[in-house]
C-alpha positions in Angstrom: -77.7 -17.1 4.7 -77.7 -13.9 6.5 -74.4 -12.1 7.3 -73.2 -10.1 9.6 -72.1 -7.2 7.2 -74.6 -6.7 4.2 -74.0 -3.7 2.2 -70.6 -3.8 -0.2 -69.3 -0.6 2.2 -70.1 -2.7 5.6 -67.8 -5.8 3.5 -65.0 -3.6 2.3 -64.6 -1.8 6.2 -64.9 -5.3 7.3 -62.2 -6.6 4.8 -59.8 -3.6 5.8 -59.7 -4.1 9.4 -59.3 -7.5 9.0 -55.8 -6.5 7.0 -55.0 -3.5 9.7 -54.8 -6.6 12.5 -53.3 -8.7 10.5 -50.2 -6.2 10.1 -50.4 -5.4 13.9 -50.5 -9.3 14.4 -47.7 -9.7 12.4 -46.1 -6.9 14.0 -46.3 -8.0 17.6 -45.4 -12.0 16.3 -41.6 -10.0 15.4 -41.4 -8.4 18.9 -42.3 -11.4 21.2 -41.3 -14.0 22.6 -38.7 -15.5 24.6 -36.1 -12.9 22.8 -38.2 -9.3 23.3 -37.2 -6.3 20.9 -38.2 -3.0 20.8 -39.5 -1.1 17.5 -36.3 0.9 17.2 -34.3 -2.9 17.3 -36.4 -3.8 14.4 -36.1 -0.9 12.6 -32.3 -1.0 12.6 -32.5 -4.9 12.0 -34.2 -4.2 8.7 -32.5 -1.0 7.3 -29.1 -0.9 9.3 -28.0 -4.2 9.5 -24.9 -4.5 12.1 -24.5 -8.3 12.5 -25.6 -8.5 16.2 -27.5 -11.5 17.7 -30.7 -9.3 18.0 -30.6 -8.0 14.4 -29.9 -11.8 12.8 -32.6 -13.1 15.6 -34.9 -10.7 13.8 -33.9 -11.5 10.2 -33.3 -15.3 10.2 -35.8 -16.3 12.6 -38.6 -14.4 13.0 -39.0 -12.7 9.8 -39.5 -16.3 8.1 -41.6 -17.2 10.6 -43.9 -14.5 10.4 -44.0 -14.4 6.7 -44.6 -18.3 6.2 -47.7 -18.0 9.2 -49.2 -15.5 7.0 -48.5 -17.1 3.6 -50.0 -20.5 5.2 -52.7 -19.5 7.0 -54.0 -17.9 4.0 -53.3 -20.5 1.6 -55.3 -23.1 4.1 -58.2 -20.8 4.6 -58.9 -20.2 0.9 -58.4 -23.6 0.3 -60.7 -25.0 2.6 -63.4 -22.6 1.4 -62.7 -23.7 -2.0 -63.1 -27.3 -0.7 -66.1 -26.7 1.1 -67.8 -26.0 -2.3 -66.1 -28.6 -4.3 -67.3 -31.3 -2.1 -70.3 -29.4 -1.0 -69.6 -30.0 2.7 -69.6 -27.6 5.2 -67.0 -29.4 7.4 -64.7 -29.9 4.7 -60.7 -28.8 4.9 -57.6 -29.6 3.1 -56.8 -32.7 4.5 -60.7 -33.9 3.3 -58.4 -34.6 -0.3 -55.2 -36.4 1.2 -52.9 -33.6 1.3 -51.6 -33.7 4.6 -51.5 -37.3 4.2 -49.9 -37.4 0.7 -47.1 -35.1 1.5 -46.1 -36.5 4.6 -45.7 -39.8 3.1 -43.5 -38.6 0.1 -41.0 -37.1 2.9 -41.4 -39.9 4.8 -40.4 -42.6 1.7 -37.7 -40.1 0.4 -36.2 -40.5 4.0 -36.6 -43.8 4.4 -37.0 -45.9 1.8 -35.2 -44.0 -1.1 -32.2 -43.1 1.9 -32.2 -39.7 0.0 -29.6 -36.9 1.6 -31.9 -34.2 1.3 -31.6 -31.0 3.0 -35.1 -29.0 4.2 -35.0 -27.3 1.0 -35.6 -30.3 -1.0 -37.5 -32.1 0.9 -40.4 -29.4 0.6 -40.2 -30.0 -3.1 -40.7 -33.7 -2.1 -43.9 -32.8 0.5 -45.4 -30.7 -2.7 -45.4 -33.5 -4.9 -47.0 -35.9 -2.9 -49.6 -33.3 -1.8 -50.0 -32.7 -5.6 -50.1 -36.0 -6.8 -52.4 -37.3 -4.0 -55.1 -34.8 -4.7 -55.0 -35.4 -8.4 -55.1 -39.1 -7.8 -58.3 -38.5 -5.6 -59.9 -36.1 -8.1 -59.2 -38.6 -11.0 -61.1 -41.5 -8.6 -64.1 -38.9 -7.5 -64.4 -38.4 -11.3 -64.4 -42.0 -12.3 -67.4 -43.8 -13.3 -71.4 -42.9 -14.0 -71.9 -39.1 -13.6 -68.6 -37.5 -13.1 -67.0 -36.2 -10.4 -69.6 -36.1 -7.7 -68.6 -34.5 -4.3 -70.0 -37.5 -2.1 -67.4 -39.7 -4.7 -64.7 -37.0 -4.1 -65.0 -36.8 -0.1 -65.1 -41.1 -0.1 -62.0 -40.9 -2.3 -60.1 -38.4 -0.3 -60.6 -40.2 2.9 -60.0 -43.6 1.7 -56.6 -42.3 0.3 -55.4 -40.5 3.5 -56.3 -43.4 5.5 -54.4 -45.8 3.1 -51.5 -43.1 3.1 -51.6 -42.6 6.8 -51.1 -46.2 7.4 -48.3 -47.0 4.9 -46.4 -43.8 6.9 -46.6 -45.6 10.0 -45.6 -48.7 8.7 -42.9 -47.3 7.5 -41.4 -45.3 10.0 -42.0 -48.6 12.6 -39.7 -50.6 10.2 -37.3 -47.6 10.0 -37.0 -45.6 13.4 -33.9 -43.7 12.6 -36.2 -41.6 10.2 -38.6 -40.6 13.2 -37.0 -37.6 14.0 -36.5 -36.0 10.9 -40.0 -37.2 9.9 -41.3 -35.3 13.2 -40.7 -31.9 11.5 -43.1 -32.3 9.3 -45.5 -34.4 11.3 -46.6 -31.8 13.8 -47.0 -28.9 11.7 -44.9 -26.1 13.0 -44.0 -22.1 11.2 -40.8 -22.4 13.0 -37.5 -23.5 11.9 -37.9 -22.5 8.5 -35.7 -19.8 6.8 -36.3 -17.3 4.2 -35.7 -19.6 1.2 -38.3 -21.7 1.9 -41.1 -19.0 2.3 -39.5 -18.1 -1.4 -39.5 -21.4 -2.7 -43.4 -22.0 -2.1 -44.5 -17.9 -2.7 -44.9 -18.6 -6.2 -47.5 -21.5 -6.1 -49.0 -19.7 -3.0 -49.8 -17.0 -4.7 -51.1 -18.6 -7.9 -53.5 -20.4 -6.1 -54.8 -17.3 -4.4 -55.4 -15.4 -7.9 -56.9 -18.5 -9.3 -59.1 -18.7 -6.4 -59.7 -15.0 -6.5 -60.5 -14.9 -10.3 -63.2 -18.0 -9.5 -65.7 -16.3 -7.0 -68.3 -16.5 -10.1 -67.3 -20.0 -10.6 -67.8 -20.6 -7.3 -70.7 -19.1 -6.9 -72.1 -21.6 -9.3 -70.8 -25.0 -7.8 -72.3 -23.6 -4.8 -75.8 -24.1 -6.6 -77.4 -27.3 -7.8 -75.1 -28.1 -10.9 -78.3 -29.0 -13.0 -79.0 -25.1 -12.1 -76.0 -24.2 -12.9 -75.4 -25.9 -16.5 -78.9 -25.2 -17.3 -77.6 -21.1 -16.9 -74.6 -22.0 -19.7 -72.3 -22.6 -17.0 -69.4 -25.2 -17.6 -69.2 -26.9 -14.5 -66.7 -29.5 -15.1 -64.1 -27.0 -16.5 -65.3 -24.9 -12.8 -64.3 -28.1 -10.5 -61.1 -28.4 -12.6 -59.7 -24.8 -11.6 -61.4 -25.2 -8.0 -58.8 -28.8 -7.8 -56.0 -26.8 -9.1 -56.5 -24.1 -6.9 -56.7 -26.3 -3.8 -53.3 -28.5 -4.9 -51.5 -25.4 -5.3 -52.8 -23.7 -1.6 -52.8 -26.4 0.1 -49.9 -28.2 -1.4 -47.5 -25.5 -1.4 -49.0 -24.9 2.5 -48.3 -28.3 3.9 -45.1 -28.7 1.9 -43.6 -25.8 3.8 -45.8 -25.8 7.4 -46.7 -29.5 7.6 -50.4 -30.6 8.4 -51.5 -27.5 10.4 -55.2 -28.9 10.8 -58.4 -26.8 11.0 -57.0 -23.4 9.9 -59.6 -24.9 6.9 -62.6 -25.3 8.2 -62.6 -22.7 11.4 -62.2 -19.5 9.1 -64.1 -20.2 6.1 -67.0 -20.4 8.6 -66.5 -16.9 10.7 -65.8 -15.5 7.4 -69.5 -16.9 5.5 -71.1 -15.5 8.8 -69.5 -12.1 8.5 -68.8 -11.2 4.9 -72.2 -13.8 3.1 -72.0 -16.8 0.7 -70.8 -14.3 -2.1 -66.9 -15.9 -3.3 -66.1 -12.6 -4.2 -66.1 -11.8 -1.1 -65.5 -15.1 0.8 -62.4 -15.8 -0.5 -60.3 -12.3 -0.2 -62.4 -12.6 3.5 -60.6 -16.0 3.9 -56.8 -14.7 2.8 -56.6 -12.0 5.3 -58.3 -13.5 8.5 -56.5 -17.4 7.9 -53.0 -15.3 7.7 -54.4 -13.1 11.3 -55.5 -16.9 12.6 -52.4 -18.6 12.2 -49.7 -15.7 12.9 -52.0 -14.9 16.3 -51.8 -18.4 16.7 -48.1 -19.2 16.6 -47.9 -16.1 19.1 -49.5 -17.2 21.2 -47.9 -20.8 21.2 -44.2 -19.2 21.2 -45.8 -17.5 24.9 -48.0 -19.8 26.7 -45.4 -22.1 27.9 -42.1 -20.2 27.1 -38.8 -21.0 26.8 -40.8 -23.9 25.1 -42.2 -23.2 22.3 -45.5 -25.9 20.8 -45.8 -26.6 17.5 -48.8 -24.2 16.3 -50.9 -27.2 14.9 -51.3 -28.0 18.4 -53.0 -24.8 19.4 -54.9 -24.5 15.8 -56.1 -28.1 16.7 -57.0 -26.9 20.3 -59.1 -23.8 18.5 -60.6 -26.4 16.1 -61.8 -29.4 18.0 -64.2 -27.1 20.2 -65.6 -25.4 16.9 -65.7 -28.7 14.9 -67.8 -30.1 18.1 -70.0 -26.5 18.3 -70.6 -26.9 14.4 -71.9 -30.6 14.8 -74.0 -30.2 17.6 -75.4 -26.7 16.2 -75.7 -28.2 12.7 -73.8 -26.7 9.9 -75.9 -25.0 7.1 -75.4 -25.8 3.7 -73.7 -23.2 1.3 
């Protein structure tokens, strides 16, 4: 597949503007919004604290925000490249293996069912092991049987299982309505509302997923082949899809548990970034950190502004951006990787 930047210099100019607007992104996503501040406002907010509404505005609010967008978007990019080549579909995301589905059903059972007092802070521990669990019980099915884990298996599996956990969630929350409002938090998938803690909490699994990922683009590289092709060149390919799972539980778990199902982010970047950086995961996947972190922190600007004081969720707008793109990709016809 031909790319728009070829030569390793075009790919590493490409990859360090990609990070210069991401930091202006991030930038402009701390001075707007229905509260405006100035560059000296958040200078003093972040080396001389004074206590003021503005400076705790700026540390309690939109610092987490800003910093869970980016952590997110990236983990849900790289993930949904990894996914693409797991399953070897182009339209693949995150939510293709139940995650979204799986985690929201875990909060949604510790609320209602279980009647556990849990504060936010818990219950993302909660939405990380049902995103966890779900994809390992879908990998475990796509594995089962003649020939191994097979990606059509894999894909069957993972929809079957969100559809299953989808409909037990709304069963539930029909029989218990006084959970539908705390269940709402994490059903639109929203950056907001969240505090520092919780971008803490999740960093670690974040970020191991995103050196496993980056220490696979060989591996990858390989799944994205015929596997016969692949074994026959020594390649273990089992042990590859193993790390490629464990990559995508850890991204995408530790993205939904904290964010909610922010849809698309998945499938919209892994594509822009294959048509400007090549098929190459050594350079995909770094491609897909930086520009999924600049896709959801623009986006959650721009969702904080279009219809202030109100403020919608940013899976809304990611899902306004990715309906169109999903529609152009099916009618154009997605390449294979």
């Amino acid at each position: 597949m031909n790319s728009l930047l070829n030569t390793p210099k075009q790919k590493a100019a490409g990859l360090a503007g990609g990070i210069l607007l991401l930091l202006l992104s991030m930038l402009a996503a701390l001075l707007f919004g229905y509260h405006r501040f100035t560059l000296v406002q958040l200078a003093e907010a972040v080396f001389w604290f004074d206590g003021s509404t503005e400076h705790l505005l700026i540390r309690s609010v939109r610092t987490p925000t800003v910093l869970i967008g980016a952590l997110v978007g990236a983990g849900l990019a790289t993930a949904g490249a990894v996914m693409q080549v797991l399953t070897r579909n182009p339209l693949a995301s995150p939510s293709v293996l139940g995650v979204n589905a799986g985690a929201v059903l875990a909060i949604v059972l510790a609320l209602s069912l279980a009647r556990l007092d849990l504060g936010t802070g818990q219950l993302i521990w909660v939405a990380f092991a049902g995103a966890a669990l779900t994809t390992l019980f879908v990998y475990a099915s796509g594995s089962a049987g003649p020939g191994g884990l097979q990606p059509l298996k894999l894909t069957l599996a993972g929809a079957a299982v969100a559809a299953f956990a989808t409909s037990i969630t709304s069963g539930v929350m029909l029989l218990r309505e006084e959970s539908l409002s705390e269940t709402l938090f994490w059903l639109v998938g929203s950056v907001s509302g969240r505090k520092l803690e919780h971008f803490t909490a999740v960093l670690p699994y974040i970020g191991a997923g995103l050196l496993l990922a980056f220490s696979m683009g060989k591996s990858l590289n390989m799944l994205a082949m015929d596997e016969e092709v692949a074994k026959g060149l020594g390649h273990w390919t089992a042990l590859a899809k193993a790390g490629a799972v464990a990559a995508v539980v850890l991204l995408a778990g530790g993205a939904v548990a904290i964010a909610g199902p922010i849809a698309f982010v998945g499938l919209i970047v892994p594509h822009i970034c294959r048509y400007m950086a090549g098929g190459n995961h050594r350079w995909l996947i770094p491609y897909c950190t930086v520009y999924g972190a600049l896709l959801l922190v623009t986006a959650d600007l721009v969702s904080r502004l279009v219809l202030m004081p109100k403020e919608i969720p940013v899976g809304v707008t990611t899902a306004m951006l990715g309906v169109p793109f999903l529609i152009y990709l099916a009618r154009r016809g997605v390449r294979e990787q």
